[in-house]
C-alpha positions in Angstrom: 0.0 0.0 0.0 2.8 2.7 0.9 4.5 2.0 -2.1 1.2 2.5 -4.4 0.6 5.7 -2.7 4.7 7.2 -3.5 4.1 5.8 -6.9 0.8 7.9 -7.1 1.9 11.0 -5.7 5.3 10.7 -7.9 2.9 10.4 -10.6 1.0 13.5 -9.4 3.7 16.1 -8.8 5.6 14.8 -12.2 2.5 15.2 -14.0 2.5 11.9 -15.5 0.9 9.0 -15.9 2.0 5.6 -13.4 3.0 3.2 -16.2 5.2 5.7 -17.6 7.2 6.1 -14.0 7.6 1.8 -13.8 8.8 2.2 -17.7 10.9 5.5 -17.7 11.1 5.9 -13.6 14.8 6.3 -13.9 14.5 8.9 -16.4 12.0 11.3 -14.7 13.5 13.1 -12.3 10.8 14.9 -10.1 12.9 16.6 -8.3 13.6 18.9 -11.2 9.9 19.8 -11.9 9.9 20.2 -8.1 12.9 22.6 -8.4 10.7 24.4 -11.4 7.9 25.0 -9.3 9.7 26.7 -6.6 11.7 28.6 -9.3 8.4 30.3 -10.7 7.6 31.0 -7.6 10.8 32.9 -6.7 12.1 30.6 -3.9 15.6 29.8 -4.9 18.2 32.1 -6.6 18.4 32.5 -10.5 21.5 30.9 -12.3 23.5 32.8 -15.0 22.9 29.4 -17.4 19.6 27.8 -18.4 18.0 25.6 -16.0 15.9 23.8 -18.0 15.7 22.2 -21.5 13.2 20.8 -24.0 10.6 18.7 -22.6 11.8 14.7 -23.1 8.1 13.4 -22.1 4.5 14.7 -23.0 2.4 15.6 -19.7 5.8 16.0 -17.7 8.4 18.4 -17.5 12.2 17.3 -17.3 15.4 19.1 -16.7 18.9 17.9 -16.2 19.9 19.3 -13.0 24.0 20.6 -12.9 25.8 20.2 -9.7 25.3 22.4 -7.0 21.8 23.2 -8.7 20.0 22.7 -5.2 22.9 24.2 -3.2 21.0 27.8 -4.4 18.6 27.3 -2.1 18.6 29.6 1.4 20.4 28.2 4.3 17.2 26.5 6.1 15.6 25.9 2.9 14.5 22.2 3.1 11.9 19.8 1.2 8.7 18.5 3.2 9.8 14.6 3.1 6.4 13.2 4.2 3.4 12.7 2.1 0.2 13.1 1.3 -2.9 13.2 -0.8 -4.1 11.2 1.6 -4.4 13.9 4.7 -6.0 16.1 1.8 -8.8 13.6 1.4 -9.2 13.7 4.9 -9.3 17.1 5.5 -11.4 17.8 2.5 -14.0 14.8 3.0 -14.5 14.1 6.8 -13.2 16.9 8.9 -14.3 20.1 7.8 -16.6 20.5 5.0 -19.5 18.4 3.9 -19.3 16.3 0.8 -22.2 17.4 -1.4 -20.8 20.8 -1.0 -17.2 20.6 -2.7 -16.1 21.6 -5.7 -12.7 19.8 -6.1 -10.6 20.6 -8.8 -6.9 18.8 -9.5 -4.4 21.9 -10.7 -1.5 20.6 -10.7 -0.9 19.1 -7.2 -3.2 21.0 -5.3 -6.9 20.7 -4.0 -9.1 23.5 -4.0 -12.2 23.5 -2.6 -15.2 26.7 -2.0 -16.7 26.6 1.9 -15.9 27.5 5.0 -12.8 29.2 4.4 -12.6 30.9 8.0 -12.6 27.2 10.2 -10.2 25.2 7.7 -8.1 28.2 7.6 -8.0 28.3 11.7 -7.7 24.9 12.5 -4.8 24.2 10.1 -3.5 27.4 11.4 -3.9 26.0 15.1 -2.5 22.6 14.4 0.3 24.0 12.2 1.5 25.8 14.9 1.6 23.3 17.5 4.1 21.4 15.8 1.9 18.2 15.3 0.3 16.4 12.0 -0.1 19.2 10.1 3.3 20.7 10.4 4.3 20.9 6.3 0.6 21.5 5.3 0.5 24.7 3.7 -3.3 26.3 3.3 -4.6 29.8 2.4 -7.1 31.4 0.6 -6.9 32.6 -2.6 -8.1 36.2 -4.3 -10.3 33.5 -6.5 -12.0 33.0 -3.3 -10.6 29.3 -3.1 -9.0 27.6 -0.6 -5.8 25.7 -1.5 -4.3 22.9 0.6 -1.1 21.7 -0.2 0.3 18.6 1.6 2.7 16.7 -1.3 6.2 16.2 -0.6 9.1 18.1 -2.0 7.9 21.2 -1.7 10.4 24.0 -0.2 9.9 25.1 3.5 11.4 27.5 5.7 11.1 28.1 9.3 9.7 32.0 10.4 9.5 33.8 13.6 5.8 34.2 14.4 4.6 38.3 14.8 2.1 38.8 17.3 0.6 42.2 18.1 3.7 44.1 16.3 6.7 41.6 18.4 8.3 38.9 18.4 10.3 36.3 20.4 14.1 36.4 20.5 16.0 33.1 19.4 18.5 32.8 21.8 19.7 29.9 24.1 16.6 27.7 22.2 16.6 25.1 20.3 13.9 24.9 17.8 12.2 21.9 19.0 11.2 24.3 22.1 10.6 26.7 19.4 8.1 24.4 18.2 6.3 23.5 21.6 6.1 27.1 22.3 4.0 27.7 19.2 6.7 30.9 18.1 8.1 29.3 15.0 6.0 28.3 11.5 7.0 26.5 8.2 6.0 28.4 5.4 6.4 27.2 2.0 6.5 29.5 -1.4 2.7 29.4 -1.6 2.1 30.4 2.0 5.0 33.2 1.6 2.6 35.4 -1.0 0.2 35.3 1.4 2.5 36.3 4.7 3.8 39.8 5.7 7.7 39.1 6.5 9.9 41.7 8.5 13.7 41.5 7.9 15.0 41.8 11.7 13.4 42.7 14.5 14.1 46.1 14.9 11.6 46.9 11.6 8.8 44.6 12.5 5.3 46.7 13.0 2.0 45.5 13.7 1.3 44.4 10.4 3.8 41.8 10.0 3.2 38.4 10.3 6.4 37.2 10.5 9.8 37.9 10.9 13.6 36.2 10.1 15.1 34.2 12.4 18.2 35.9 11.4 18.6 37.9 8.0 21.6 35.7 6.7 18.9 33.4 6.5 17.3 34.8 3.5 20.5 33.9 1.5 22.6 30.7 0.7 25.6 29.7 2.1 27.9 31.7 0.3 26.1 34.9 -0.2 25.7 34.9 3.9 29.5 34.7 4.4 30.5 38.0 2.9 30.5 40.6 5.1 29.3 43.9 4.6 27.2 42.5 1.5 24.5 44.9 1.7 26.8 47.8 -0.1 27.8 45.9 -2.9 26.2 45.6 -6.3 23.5 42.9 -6.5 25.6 41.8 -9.5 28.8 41.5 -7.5 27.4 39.1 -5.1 25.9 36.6 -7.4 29.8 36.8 -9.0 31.2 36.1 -5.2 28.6 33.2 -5.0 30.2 31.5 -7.9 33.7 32.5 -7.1 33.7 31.8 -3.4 33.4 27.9 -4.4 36.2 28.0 -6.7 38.8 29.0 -4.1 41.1 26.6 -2.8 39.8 25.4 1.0 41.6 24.2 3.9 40.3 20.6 3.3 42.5 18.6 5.1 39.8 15.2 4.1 41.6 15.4 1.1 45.0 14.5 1.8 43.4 11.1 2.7 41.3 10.5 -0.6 42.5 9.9 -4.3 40.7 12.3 -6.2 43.2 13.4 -9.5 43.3 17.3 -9.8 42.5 18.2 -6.0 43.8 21.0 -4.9 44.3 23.1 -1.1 45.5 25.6 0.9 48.7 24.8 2.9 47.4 27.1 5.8 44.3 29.3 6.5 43.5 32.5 8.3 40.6 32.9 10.7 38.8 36.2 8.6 39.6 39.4 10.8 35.9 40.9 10.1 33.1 38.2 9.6 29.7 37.6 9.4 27.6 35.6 12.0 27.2 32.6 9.8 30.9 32.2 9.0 31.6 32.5 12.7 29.3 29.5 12.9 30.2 27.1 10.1 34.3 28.0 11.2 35.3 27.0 7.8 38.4 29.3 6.4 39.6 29.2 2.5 41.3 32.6 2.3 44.4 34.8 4.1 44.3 38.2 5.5 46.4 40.0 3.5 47.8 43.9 4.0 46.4 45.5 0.8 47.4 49.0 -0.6 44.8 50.9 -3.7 47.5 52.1 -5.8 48.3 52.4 -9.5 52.6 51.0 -9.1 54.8 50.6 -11.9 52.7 50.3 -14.8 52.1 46.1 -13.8 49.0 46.6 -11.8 46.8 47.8 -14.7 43.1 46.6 -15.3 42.9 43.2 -12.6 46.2 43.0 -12.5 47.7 42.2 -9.1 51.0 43.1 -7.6 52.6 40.7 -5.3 55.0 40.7 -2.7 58.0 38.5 -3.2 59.0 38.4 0.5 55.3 37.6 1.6 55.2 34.6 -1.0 58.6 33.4 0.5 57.4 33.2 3.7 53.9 31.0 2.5 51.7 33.2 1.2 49.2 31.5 -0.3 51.1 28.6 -0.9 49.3 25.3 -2.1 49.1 21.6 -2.9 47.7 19.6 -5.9 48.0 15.9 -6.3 47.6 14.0 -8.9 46.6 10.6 -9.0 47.7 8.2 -11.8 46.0 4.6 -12.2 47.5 1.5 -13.7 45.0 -1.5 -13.8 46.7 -5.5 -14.4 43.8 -6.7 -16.6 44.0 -10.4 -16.1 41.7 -11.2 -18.9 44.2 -9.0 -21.3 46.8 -10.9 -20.0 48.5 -8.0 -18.4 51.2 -8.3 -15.8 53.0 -5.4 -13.4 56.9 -5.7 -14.2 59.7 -4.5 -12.8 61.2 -2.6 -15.2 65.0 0.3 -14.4 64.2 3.3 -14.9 66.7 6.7 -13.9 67.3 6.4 -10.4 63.8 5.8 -9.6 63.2 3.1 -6.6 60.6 0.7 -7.1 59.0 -2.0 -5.3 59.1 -5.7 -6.8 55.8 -4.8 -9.4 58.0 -2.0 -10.5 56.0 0.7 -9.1 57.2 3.8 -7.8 57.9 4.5 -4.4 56.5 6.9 -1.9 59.0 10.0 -1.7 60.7 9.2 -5.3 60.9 12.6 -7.4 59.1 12.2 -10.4 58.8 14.4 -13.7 57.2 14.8 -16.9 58.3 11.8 -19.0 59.2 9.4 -16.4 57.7 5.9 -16.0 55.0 5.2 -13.0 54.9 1.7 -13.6 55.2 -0.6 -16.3 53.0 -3.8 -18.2 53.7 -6.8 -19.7 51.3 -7.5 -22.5 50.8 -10.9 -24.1 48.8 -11.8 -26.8 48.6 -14.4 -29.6 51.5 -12.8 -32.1 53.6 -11.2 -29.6 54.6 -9.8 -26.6 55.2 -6.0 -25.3 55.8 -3.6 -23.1 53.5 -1.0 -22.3 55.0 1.9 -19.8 52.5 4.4 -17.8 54.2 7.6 -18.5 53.6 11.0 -16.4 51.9 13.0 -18.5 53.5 16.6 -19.4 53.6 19.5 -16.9 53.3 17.3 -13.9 56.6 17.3 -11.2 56.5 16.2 -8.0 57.2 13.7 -4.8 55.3 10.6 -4.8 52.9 11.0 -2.1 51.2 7.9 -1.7 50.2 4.2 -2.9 47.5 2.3 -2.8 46.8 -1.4 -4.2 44.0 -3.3 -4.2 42.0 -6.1 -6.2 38.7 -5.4 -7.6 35.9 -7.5 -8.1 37.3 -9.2 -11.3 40.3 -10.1 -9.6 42.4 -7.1 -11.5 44.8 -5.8 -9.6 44.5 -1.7 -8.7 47.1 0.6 -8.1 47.0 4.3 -7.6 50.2 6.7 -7.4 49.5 9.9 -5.8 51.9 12.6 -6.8 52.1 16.0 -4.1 53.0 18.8 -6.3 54.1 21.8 -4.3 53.0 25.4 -5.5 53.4 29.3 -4.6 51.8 32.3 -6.4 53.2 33.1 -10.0 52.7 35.7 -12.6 48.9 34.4 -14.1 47.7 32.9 -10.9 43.8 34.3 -9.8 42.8 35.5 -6.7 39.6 37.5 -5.0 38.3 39.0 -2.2 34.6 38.2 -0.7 33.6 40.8 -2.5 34.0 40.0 -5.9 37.0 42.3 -6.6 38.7 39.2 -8.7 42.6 39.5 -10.2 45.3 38.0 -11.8 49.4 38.7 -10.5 50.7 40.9 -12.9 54.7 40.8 -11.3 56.1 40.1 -8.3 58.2 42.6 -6.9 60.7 42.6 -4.3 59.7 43.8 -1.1 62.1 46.7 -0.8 61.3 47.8 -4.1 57.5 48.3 -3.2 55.7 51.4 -1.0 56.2 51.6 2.6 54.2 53.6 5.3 56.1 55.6 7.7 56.2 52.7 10.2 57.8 50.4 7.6 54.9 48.5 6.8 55.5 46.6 3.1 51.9 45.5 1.7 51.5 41.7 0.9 49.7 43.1 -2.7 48.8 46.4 -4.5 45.5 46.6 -6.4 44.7 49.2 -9.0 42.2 52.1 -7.4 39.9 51.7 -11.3 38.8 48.7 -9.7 36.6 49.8 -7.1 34.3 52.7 -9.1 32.8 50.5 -11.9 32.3 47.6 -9.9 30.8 50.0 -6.6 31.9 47.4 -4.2 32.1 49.6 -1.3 32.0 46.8 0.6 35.4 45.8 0.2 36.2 49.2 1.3 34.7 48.8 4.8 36.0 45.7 5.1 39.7 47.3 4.7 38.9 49.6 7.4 37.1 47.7 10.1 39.8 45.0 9.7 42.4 47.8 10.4 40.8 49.0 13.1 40.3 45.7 14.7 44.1 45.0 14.1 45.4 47.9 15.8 42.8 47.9 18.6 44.7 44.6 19.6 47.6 46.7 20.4 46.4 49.3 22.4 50.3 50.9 22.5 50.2 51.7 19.0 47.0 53.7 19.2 46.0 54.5 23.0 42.3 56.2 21.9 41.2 53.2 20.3 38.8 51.1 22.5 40.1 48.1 24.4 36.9 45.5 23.4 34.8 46.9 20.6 31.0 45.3 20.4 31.5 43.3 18.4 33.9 41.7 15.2 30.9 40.4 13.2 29.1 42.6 10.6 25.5 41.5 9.0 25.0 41.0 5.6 21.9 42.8 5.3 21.7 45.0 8.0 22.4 48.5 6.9 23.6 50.2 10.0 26.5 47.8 11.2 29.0 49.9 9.6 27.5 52.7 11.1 27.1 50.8 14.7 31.0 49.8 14.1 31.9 53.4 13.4 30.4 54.6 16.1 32.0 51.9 18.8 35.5 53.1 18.4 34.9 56.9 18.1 37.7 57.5 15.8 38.3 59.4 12.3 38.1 56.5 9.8 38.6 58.8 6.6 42.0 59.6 8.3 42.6 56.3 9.7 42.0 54.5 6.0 44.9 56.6 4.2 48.0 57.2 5.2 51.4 58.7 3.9 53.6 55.7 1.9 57.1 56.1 0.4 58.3 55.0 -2.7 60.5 51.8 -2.7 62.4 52.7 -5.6 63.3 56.4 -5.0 62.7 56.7 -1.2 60.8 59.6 -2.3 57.1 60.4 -0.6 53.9 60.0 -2.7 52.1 63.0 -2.8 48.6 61.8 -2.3 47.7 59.6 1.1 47.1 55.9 -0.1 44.3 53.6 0.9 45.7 51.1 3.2 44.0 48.2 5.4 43.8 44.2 5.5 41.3 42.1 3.6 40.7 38.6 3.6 41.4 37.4 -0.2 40.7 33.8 -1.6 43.3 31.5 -4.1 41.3 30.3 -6.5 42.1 27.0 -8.1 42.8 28.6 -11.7 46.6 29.0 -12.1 48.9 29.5 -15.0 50.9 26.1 -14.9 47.4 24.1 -15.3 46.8 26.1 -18.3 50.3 27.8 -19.6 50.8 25.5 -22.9 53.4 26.1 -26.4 54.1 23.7 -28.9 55.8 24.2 -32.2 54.9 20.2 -33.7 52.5 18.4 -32.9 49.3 16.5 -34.3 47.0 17.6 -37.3 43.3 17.0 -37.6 42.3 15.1 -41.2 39.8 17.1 -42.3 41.1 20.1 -41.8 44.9 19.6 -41.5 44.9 22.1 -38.8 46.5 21.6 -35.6 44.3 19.5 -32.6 42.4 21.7 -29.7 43.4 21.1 -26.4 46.2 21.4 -24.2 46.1 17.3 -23.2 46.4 16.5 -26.9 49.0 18.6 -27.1 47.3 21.1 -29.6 47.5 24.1 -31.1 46.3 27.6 -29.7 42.9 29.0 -31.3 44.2 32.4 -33.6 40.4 33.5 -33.8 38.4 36.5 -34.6 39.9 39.5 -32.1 43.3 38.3 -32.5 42.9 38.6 -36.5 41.8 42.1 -35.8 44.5 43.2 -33.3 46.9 42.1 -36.2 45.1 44.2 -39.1 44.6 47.4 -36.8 48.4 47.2 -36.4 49.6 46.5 -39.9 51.2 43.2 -39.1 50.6 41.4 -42.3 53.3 39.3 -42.3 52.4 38.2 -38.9 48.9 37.6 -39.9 50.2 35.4 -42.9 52.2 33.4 -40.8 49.5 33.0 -38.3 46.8 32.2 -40.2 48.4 30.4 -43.3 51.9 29.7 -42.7 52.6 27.8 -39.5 48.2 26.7 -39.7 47.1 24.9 -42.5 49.6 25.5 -45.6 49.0 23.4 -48.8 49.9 23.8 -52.2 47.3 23.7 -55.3 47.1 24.1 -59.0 44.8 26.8 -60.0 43.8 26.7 -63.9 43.9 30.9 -64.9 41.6 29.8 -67.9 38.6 28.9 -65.7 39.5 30.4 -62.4 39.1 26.5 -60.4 41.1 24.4 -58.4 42.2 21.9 -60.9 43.3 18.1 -59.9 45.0 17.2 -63.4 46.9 19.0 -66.3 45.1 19.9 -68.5 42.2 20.9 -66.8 38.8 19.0 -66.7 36.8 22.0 -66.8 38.1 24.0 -69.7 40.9 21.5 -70.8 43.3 24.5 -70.3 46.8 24.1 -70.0 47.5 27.0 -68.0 47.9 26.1 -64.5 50.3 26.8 -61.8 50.9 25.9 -58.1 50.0 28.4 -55.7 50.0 28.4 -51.8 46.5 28.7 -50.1 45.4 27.6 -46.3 43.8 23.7 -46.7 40.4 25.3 -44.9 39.6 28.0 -47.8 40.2 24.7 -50.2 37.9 22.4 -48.0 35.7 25.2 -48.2 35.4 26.1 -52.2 35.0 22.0 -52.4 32.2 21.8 -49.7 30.2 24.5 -51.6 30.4 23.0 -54.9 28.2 20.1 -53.5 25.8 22.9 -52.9 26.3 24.1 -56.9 28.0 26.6 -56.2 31.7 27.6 -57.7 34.6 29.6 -56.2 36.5 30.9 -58.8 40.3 32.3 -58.0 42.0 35.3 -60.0 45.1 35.7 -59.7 47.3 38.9 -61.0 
């Protein structure tokens, strides 16, 4: 019986019919139309791609969900996991109304019914609230003067504060099962939430609110509620953090036990001087407070470009790990055997694997296989594949279920900041290193402090993220109230190091703690590290918490002067693993023209590309395959040098009847 009623209300909220979920069941994937439904209804946060595609099934909606497609969701967002159409019937056939006066109607999911609107309204209200059966049953009434009852499960839920007589109780030392049994907390779902009147924080609530946050991170997902000071940025620039924040490279110390290839982490991590209340909570640090300087310095720093210290980087800044993880599988059934094979002065075990702490490089031999087969015998050797030099970290072996035997070398590839390498702040204020400069050779303050990296000041007005402003200053401030000698009329404790992400006044609050002039506090006079000399204006200085992300130039630096052509088009192969060539495309083409480079351009796009030599006939202006020419029998042709793509090109079109004809003078 419980499984006929899932496999009816999977049919339901899929809007489907039942055969087709036994048939095509793996294919539907309800919790995409689920995710569809809450999206029209403006529960979860918009993506910069498409969400959904064409529909695969009549009567039912399918999308292919991407990861991290329900990790857009606010932070206490969660799906009602317990059914039922069933406590609809009840409700609509036994409990409240009479039989022979409903009007049911199936749209969509939902039950609507016309009568006595007031007690079903009060009595799910009063049941709702006290936590019992009715706890995910969402009910109101409609400006088509219906009532709508919905009680299916997936549906997207949050928990809200309830607002009685313009207040409302304060979460703290609770739990929210007492919450519950108290009657102060409800679950309101995107239907409900049209219907409700929902204050922000408490300090705004009046007496026609219904409900109020539990906190106003809440309102936001997981990254979005970790950047402080949010609230002055650009709506724009947070949605960018949101995406960027899970590209930097974490503190994940799980890792160093897996074998996942390409993983990549911090060496060390820094506690965020100014944070939010949810990051102080989750405690979970992928970034370094860094002393940053808003200066334009030496021409390198233009556009995103970043200027690093040298000294700072020796010392660990920022410094990572990456491992790779190479495979070799001894395929019994292939007759493949691990052999011991000399290699360099590489130490291996008796299978001829490599062993842990051996240097390896690009080119060298992990391991090696003995192949037999009908004809013959060979050798096959797993070779490190290019750009890859490191220690051997780790090995593992085991036997799978086939009897093959499994072995995984991890390789630990140690890494500091280089020119190309991205960073961020938590505000979206993304860059690459444009040069790394010694340290005496950049600005210094009066007191001798060096920054750890310059940013250019044409960063901050087009992007308006005054938030990563404030955040240099309050983090200043806290830094030097922590050393009450250097700056006696600071404050000993300030309130407190946390700023809201959606409350406007915590700057202000902050500001007015410490009693002290931040416009003079923020700049201060620096000295140039080449000349000695004093810059005239005051610079911005202050400390911000900046993430590594996990793009850096020696995953993607790649030349290559040989290397494979395509068939077709005789061109060179895409793709730094295949060892390909480098796209010369449209801007590139035009860069060249503007500056009157046309021997460059010939080289690029004919020369070292796709060079082939043809016979054009002059008679009849064609490409001609024999002498004399099948078109005009002309016996004036001569070679000429064209790119093979223009030639693939003139001979594709003349299956579509249509000739190219070539002049030449």
């Amino acid at each position: 019986m419980n499984i006929w009623v899932s496999v009816t209300e999977m049919s339901t909220v899929a809007r489907t019919r039942i055969r087709d979920l036994y048939t095509r069941g793996q294919q539907i994937r309800v919790k995409s139309q689920l995710y569809k439904e809450c999206y029209d209804k403006g529960v979860v946060f918009d993506r910069t791609d498409s969400l959904l595609e064409e529909f695969e099934y009549e009567g039912a909606i399918v999308s292919n969900p991407t990861p991290g497609l329900y990790k857009w969701c606010s932070l206490l967002d969660f799906s009602s996991l317990y059914p039922s159409v069933i406590i609809s019937h009840n409700i609509c056939y036994s409990t409240f109304i009479k039989r022979t006066l409903i009007n049911l109607a199936l749209l969509s999911h939902m039950f609507v019914t016309r009568t006595s609107k007031d007690n079903v309204l009060r009595s799910i209200k009063v049941y709702k609230r006290k936590g019992e059966a009715f706890m995910f049953v969402s009910a109101y009434y409609s400006s088509d003067k219906e009532i709508h009852i919905q009680t299916t499960r997936g549906r997207y839920s949050r928990p809200l504060l309830i607002c009685t007589n313009g207040s409302a109780p304060v979460c703290s030392n609770t739990t929210v099962d007492d919450m519950y049994k108290a009657g102060t907390l409800e679950m309101i779902d995107a239907t409900k939430q049209m219907q409700c009147f929902i204050a922000t924080t408490h300090d705004s609530i009046c007496n026609q609110h219904t409900h109020v946050e539990i906190h106003p991170s809440f309102m936001f997902g997981l990254s979005t509620s970790m950047t402080p000071y949010a609230n002055f940025n650009q709506s724009s620039r947070i949605v960018f953090q949101s995406a960027m924040s899970k590209q930097a490279m974490p503190l994940a110390l799980h890792i160093m036990t897996s074998m996942v290839s390409d993983s990549k982490i911090l060496t060390y991590a820094q506690k965020p001087i100014c944070a939010t209340t949810i990051s102080s909570m989750i405690k979970e640090y992928n970034g370094v407070n860094v002393v940053i300087v808003v200066l334009s310095y030496s021409g390198y720093n233009q556009e995103d470009s970043l200027l690093f210290n040298k000294s700072s980087i020796d010392r660990g800044l920022f410094s990572s790990i990456k491992y790779e993880v190479v495979e070799i599988i001894e395929n019994k059934f292939m007759n493949e055997t691990l052999v011991y094979i000399p290699d360099g002065d590489i130490l291996r075990d008796n299978d001829g694997i490599v062993l842990i702490g051996q240097k390896v490089k690009d080119g060298d031999t992990i391991a090696a296989k003995l192949v037999i087969t009908e004809k013959k015998q060979s050798i096959e050797k797993i070779v490190l594949k290019s750009f890859v030099s490191g220690r051997v970290d780790k090995v593992t072996k085991h036997t799978s279920a086939e009897g093959n035997k499994i072995v995984r070398v991890r390789i630990l590839l140690y890494r500091f900041p280089i020119v190309g390498d991205k960073f961020t702040s938590r505000h979206s204020q993304k860059g690459v290193i444009g040069a790394i400069l010694s340290q005496e050779d950049l600005p210094f303050t009066k007191d001798g402090i060096v920054p750890d990296l310059i940013i250019n000041p044409h960063a901050i007005p087009s992007r308006m993220t005054m938030g990563h402003l404030l955040e240099m200053v309050m983090c200043k401030i806290y830094v030097l109230d922590s050393n009450n000698a250097r700056d006696p009329t600071l404050p000993s404790k300030p309130r407190s190091r946390e700023s809201s992400c959606i409350d406007a006044t915590a700057f202000n609050k902050a500001y007015r703690s410490f009693e002290v002039d931040i416009a003079k506090l923020s700049k201060e006079k620096m000295y140039c590290g080449t000349t000695g000399l004093p810059i005239e204006a005051r610079v911005a200085t202050g400390i911000c918490y900046y993430h590594a992300l996990r793009h850096q130039a020696r995953d993607k630096a790649h030349s290559i002067s040989k290397g494979v052509i395509q068939s077709l088009t005789k061109q060179p192969v895409e793709g730094r693993s295949r060892k390909g060539g480098l796209r010369f495309g449209e801007m590139e083409k035009d860069c060249l023209i503007a500056h009157g480079a046309a021997s460059m351009l010939l080289e690029k796009l004919k020369n070292t590309s796709d060079l082939c030599e043809v016979w054009i006939c002059h008679g009849c202006s064609t490409i001609c395959s024999s002498n004399p020419c099948v078109n005009c029998n002309g016996r004036n042709t001569k070679e000429h040098h064209l790119p093979y793509s223009f030639k693939l090109l003139a001979q594709e079109l003349s299956i579509a009847n249509i000739r190219v004809g070539l002049k030449y003078t």
